[in-house]
C-alpha positions as CSV (number, residue, x, y, z in Angstrom):
1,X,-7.6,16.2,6.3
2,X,-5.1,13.6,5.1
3,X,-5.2,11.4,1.6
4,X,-3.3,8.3,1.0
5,X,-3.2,7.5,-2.7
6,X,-2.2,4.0,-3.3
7,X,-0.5,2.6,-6.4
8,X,1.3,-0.2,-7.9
9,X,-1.1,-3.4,-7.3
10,X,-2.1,-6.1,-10.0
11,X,-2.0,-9.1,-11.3
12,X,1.7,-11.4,-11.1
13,X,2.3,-15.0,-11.6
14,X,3.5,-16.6,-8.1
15,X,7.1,-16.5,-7.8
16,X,6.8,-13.0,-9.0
17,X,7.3,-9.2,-7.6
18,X,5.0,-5.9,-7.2
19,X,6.0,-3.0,-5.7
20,X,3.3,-0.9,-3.9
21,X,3.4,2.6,-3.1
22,X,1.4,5.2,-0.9
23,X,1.8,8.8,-1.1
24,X,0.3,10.8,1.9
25,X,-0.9,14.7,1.0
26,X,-2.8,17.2,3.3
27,X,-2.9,18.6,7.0
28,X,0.1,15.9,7.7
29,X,1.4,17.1,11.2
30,X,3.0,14.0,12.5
31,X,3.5,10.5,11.2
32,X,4.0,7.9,13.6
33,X,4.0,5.4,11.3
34,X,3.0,4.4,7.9
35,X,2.7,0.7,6.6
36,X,0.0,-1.9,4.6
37,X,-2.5,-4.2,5.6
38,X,-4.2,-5.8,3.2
39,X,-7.9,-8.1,3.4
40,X,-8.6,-11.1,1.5
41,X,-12.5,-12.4,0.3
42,X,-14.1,-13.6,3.4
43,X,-11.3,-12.5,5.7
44,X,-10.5,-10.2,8.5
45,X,-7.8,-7.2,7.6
46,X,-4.9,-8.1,8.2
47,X,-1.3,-5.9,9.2
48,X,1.3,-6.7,6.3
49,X,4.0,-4.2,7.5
50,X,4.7,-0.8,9.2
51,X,7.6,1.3,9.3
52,X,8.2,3.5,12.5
53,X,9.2,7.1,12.5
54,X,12.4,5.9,14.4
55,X,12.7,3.5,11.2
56,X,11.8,0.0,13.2
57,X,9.8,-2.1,11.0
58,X,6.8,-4.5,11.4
59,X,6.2,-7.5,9.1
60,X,3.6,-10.4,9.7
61,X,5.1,-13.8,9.9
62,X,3.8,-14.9,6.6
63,X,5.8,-12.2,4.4
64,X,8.8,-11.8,6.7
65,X,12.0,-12.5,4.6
66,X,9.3,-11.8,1.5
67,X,8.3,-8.0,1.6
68,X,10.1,-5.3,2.5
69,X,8.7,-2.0,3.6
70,X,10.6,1.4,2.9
71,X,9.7,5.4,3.5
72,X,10.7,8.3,1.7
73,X,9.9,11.1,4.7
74,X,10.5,13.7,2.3
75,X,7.8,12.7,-0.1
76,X,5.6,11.2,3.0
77,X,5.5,8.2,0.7
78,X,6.1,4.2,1.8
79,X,7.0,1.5,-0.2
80,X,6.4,-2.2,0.0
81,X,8.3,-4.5,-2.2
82,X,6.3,-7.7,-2.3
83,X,9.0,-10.7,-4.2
84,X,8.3,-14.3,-4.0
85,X,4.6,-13.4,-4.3
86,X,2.3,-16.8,-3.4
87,X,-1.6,-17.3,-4.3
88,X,-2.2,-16.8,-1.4
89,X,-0.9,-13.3,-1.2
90,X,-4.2,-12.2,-3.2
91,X,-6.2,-9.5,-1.7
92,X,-6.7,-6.0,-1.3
93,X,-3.9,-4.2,0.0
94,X,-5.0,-0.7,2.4
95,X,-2.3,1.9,3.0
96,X,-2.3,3.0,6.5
97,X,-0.8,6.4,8.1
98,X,-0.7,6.7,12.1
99,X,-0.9,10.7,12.7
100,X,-0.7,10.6,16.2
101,X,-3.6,12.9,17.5
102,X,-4.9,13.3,13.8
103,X,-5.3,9.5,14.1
104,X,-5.3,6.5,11.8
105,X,-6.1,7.0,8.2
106,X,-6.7,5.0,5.6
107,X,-6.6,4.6,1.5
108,X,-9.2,3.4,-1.0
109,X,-7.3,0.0,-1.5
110,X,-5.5,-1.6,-4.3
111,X,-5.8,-4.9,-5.5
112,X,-3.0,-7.4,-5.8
113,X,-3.6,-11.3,-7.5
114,X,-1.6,-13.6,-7.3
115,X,-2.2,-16.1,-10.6
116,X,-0.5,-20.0,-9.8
């Protein structure tokens, strides 16, 4: 089994920066990729970023230029550094880790809010 243990969410004025983290622990075999999505109140989830195990990246339109997403292979741990943070940015943000045949696993969640 695989955990993801998410940390680093809470609550920023806009205009301000967070920097999330996800350490992955367990029966890790293979990581194809390991990245953030995150799901506002009344909204579908969402893909923020992923990081590749080549190293390509992923961002969604709206945070491109924004966030940046980093991984630490040693310590099977991404990062996402959220600056510029908007209102709009608020919701809960999932960590995600693609095992390959393990599949897709997810964390609990952290929350991240935005204040204007």
């Amino acid at each position: 089994q695989v955990q993801l243990v998410e940390s680093g969410g809470g609550l920023v004025q806009a205009g301000g920066s967070l920097r999330l983290s996800c350490a992955a622990s367990g029966s890790i075999f293979t990581i194809n990729a390991m990245g953030w999505y995150r799901q506002a109140p009344g909204k579908q989830r969402e893909l923020v970023a992923m990081v590749y195990s080549g190293g390509s990246t992923n961002y969604a339109d709206s945070v491109k230029g924004r966030f940046a997403i980093s991984r630490d292979g040693a310590k099977n741990t991404v990062y996402l550094q959220m600056n510029s943070l908007k209102p709009e940015d608020t919701a809960v943000y999932y960590c995600r880790l693609l095992g390959g045949l393990l599949g897709s696993f997810w964390g609990q969640g952290t929350q991240v809010t935005v204040s204007s």
